[in-house]
C-alpha positions as CSV (number, residue, x, y, z in Angstrom):
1,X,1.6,2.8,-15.4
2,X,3.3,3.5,-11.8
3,X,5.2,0.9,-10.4
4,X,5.9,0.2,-6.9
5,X,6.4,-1.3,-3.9
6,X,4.5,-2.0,-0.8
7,X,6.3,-3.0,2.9
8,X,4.9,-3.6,6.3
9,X,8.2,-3.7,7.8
10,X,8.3,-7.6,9.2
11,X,10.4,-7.7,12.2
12,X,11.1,-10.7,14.6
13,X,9.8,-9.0,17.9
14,X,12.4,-8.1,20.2
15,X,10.2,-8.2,23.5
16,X,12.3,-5.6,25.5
17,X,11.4,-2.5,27.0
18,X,15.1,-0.5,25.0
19,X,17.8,-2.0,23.1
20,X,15.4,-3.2,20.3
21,X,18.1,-4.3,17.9
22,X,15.7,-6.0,15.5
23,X,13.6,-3.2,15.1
24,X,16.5,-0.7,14.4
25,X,17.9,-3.2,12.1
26,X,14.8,-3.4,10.2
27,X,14.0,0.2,10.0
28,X,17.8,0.9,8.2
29,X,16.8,-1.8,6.0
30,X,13.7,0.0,5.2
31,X,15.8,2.7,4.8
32,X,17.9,1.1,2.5
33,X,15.0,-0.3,0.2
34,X,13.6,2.8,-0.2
35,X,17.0,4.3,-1.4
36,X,17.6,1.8,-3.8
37,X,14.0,1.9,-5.3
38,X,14.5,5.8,-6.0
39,X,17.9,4.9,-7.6
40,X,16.3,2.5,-10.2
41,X,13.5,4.7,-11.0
42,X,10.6,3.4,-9.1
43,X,7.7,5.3,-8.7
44,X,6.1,5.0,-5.3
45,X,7.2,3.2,-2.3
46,X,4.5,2.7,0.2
47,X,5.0,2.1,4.0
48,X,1.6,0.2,6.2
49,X,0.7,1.3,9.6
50,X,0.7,-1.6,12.5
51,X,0.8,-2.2,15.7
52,X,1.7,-5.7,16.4
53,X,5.4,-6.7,17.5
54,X,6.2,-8.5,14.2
55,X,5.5,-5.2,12.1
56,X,8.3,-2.7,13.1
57,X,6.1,0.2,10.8
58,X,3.6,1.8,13.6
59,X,4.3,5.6,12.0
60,X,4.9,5.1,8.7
61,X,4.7,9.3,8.2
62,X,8.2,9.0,10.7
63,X,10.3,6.5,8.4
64,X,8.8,7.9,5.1
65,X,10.4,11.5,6.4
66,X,13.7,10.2,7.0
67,X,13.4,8.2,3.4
68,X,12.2,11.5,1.7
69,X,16.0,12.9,2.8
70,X,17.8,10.1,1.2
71,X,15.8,9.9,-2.1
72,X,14.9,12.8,-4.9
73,X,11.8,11.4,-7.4
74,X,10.1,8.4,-5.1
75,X,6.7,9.1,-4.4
76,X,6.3,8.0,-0.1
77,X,2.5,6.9,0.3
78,X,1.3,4.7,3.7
79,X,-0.3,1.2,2.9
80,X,-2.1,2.4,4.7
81,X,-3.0,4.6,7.4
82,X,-5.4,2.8,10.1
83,X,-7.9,6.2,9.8
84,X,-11.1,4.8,12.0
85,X,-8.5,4.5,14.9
86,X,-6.7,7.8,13.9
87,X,-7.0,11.4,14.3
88,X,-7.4,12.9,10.7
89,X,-6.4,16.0,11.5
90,X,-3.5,14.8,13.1
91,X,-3.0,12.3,9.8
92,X,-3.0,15.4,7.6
93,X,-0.5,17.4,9.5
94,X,1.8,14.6,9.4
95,X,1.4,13.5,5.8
96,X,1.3,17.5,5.0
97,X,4.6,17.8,7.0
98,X,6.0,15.0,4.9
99,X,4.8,16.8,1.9
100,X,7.2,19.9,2.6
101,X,9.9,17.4,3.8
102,X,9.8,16.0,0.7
103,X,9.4,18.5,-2.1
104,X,5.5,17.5,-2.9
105,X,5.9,13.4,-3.2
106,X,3.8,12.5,0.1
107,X,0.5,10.7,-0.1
108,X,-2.1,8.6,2.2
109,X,-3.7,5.3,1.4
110,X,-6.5,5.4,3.8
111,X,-8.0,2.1,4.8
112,X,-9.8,0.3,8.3
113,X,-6.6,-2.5,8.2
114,X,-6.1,-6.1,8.4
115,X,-5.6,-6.0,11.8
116,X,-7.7,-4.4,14.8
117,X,-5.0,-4.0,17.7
118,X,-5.0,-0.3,17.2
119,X,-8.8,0.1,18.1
120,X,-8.6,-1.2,21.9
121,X,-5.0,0.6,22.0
122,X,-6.4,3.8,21.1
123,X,-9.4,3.4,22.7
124,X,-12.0,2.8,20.2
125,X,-15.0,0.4,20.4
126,X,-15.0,-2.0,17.2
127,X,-19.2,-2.1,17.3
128,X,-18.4,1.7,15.6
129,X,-15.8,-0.2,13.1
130,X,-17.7,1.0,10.0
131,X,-18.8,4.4,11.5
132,X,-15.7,5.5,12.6
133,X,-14.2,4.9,8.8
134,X,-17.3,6.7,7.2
135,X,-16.8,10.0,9.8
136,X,-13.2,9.9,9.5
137,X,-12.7,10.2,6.0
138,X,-15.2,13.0,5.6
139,X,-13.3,15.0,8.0
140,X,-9.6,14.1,6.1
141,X,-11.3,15.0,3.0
142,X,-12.8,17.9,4.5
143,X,-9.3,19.1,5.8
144,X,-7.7,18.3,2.5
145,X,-10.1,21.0,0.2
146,X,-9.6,23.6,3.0
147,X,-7.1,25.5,5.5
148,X,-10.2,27.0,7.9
149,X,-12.4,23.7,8.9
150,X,-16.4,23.4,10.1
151,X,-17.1,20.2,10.5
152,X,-19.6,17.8,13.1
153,X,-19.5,14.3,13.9
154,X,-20.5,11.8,16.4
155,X,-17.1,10.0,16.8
156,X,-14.7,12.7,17.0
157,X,-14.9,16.5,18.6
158,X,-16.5,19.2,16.5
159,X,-14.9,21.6,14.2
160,X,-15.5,25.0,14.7
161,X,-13.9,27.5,11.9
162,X,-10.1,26.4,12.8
163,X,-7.3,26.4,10.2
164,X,-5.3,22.8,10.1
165,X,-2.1,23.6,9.3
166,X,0.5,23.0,7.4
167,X,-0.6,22.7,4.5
168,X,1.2,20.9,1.9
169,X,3.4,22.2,-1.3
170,X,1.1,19.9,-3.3
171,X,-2.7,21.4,-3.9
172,X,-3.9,18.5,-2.3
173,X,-2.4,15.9,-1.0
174,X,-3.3,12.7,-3.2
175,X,-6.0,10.6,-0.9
176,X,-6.4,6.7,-1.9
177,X,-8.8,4.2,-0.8
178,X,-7.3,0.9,-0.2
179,X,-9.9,-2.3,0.2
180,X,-9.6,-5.9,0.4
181,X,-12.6,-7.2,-1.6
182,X,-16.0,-5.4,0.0
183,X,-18.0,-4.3,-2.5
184,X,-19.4,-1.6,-0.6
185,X,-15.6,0.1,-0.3
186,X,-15.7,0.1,-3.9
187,X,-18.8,2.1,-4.3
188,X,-17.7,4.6,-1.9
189,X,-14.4,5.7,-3.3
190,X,-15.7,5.3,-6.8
191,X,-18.8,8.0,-5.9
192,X,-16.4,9.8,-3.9
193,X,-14.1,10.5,-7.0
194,X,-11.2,8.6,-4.7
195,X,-8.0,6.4,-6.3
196,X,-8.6,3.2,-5.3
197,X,-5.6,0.8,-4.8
198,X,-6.9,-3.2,-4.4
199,X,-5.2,-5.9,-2.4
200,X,-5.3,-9.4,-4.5
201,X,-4.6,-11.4,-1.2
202,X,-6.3,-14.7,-2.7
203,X,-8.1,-17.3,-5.2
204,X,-7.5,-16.0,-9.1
205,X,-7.0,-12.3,-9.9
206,X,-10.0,-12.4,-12.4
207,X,-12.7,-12.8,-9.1
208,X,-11.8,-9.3,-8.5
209,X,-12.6,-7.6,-11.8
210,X,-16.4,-7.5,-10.7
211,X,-15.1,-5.2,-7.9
212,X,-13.0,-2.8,-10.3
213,X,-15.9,-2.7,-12.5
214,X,-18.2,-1.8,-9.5
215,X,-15.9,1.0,-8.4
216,X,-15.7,2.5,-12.1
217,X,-19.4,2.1,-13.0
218,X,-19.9,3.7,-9.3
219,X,-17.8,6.7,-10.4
220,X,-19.3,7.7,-13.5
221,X,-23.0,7.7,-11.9
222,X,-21.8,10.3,-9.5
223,X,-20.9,12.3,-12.3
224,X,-17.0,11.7,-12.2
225,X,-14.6,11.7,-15.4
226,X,-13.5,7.4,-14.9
227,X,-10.8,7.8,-17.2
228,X,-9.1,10.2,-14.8
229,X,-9.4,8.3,-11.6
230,X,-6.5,6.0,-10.9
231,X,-6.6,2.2,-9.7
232,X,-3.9,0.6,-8.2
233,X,-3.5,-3.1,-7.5
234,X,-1.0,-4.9,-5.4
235,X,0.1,-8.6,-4.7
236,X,2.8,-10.4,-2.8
237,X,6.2,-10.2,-4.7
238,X,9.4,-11.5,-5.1
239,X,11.7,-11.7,-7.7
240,X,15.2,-13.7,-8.5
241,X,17.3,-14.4,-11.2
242,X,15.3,-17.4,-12.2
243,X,11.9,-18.8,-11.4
244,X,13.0,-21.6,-9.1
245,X,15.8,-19.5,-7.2
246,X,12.4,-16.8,-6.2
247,X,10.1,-19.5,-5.2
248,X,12.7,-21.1,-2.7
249,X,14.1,-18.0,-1.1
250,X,10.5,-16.3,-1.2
251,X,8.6,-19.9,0.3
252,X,9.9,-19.6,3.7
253,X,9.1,-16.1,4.8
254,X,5.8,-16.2,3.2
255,X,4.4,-19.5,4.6
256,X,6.0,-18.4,7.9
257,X,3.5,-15.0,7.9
258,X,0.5,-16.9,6.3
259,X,0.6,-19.9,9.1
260,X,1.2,-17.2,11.8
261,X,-1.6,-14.9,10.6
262,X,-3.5,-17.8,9.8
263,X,-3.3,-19.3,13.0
264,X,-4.8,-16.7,14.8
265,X,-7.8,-16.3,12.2
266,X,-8.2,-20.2,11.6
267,X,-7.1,-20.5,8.5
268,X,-5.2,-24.0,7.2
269,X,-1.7,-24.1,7.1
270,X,0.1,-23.4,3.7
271,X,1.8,-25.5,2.5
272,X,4.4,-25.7,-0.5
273,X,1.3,-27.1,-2.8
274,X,-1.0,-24.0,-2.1
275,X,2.1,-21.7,-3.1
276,X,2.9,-22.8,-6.2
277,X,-0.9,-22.8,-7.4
278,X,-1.0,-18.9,-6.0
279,X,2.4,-18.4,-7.8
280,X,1.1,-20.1,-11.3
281,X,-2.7,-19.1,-10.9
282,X,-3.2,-16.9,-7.9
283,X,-2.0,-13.3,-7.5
284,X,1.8,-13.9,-6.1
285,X,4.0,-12.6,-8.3
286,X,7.2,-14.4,-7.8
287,X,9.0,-15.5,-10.2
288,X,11.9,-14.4,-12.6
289,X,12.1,-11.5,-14.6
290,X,10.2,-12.6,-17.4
291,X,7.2,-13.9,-15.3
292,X,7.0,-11.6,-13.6
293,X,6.1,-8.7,-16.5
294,X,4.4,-11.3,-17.9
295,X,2.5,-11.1,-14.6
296,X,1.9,-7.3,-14.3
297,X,0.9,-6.8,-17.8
298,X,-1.7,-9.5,-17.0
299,X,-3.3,-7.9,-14.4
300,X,-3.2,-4.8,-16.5
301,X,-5.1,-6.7,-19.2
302,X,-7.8,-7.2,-16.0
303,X,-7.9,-3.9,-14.6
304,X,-6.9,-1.4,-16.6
305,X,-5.2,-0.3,-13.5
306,X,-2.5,2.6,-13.5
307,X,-0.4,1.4,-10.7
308,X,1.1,-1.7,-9.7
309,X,2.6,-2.1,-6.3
310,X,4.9,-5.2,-5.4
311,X,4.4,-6.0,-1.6
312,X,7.3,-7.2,-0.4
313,X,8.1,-9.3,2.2
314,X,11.7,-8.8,3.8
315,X,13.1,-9.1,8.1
316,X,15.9,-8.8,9.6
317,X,16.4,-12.6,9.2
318,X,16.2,-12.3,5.3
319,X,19.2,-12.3,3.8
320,X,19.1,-8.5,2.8
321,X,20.9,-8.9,0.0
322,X,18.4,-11.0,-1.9
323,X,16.0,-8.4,-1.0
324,X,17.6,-5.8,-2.3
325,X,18.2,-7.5,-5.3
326,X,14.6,-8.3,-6.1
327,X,14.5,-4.4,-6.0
328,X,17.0,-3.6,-8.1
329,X,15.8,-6.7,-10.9
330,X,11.9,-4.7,-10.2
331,X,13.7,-1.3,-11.2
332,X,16.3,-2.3,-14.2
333,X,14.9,-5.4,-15.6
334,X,10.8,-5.6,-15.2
335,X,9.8,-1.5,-14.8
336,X,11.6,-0.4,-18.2
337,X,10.0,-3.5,-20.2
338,X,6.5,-2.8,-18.9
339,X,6.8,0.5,-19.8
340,X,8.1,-0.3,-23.2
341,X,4.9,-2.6,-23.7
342,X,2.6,-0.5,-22.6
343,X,4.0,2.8,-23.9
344,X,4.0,1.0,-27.4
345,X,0.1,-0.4,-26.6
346,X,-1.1,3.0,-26.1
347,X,0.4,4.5,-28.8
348,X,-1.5,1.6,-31.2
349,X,-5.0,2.9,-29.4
350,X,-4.3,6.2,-30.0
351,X,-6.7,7.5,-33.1
């Protein structure tokens, strides 16, 4: 199983038009994370596209570029790419760009986001939220199996026999699905033949099994080979020495975003209570070491999934340091002892 992490790139907002200290501080921290997660034999390290002033990450193609000249194996995905309020061809030159930039590690998590600032800012009407996905994706994919493109739509421009180019080192750049919990985005990338990577944002992780099982039983009535088609899952994460050192440096910065977030969608604030019932029973993995595997191979008991990926949760404010360190306790301590497990566990199902 791949192993990885996730970041939004939280940022306190300057609110100037030049001089934006916190955001250049919090893209060499990204910077810096990325580095460190290539150095301890991570596997992927996944940037999400924004465009709010308390997520520095608008272009995460930009940042993963510069990372893909300061690290050798990483794999540099988004998490994700806003696509209905994109333009895929433009998406695919970028990521393809990255691709050559990188020596063939770039890849896209598509998705329709958490957020909706980037329809009004790009001028896009959210009545065509769900076409503008559907359309979108046809034409990336489209791009994706080949250079010379003829394609129609109602959202975007025709296609009429042009080449998008570059084209990456890779055959294909790798194309995920990432969805929150609606059923129906499971049965399109599982008939698609699309990875699927699923965000366990709340109640117990078990609640989303029906949805794995949806996308895999989806897959194999179109015809595809299920045992081929990757699943990732992801959680909030945060690791420390010890169990009780994690849950008090990681409580403040993630009540902070949940009550900010919250506040604007009307949810009730979180308090210290809720956290440590999602820490023990809900999908944040925060914890020590220990837990913490203990954690992933649980999920992978659930899903059967072949990736994991750790969203972390870091700003300027954060003392870097213990940030970095949850990196390098995810890359020495927790990766090599999940592998060991599972190596050893596949080896037993082998005939």
């Amino acid at each position: 199983m791949e192993l990885g992490i996730s970041s939004f790139g939280e940022v306190i907002p300057d609110g100037v038009s030049g001089k934006a200290v916190h955001a250049h501080q919090r893209v060499q921290q990204l910077l810096d994370e990325i580095k460190l997660a290539d150095q301890v034999g991570l596997d992927v390290f996944a940037l999400g596209e924004h465009h709010r002033p308390d997520y520095v990450v608008s272009a995460p193609e930009v940042i993963l570029s510069a990372a893909a000249a300061l690290t050798k194996h990483i794999r540099l995905s988004s998490s994700v790419t806003v696509l209905s309020s994109a333009d895929p061809v433009r998406v695919f030159q970028n990521f393809a760009t990255l691709d050559l930039v990188s020596n063939g590690r770039a890849e896209i998590m598509a998705g329709r986001g958490s957020f909706i600032e980037s329809f009004p800012l790009f001028g896009y009407d959210l009545n065509d939220y769900n076409e503008l996905f559907t359309e979108k994706l046809d034409l990336l994919l489209t791009i994706n199996q080949q250079e010379t493109v003829t394609w129609q739509g109602k959202q975007r421009a025709s296609i009429s026999g042009l080449g998008v180019y570059p084209r990456p080192i890779q055959p294909k750049l790798p194309i995920w699905l990432a969805v929150g919990g609606t059923p129906a985005s499971a049965v399109r990338a599982g008939t698609l033949n699309l990875p699927m990577t699923v965000a366990l944002l709340g109640g117990t992780p078990d609640r989303f099994v029906p949805l794995v099982s949806l996308f895999r039983q989806s897959a194999r009535q179109a015809g595809h080979n299920v045992s081929q088609l990757p699943l990732a899952v992801n959680s909030h994460f945060y690791i420390a020495d010890d169990s009780q050192k994690a849950a008090n440096e990681f409580y403040p910065f993630y009540a902070a975003m949940m009550n900010r977030v919250g506040k604007e969608r009307g949810w009730p604030p979180l308090g210290r209570d809720q956290f440590e019932y999602l820490r023990e029973h809900g999908p944040l993995m925060v914890g020590s070491p220990q837990q913490v595997i203990d954690k992933i191979l649980y999920f992978h008991e659930l899903f059967g999934n072949t990736r994991y990926l750790a969203q972390l949760i870091g700003s300027d404010t954060q003392e870097h340091t213990n940030v970095m360190n949850a990196i390098e306790l995810f890359g020495t301590k927790v990766a090599p002892e999940v592998r060991k497990v599972l190596s050893k566990s596949t080896m037993v199902a082998e005939p």
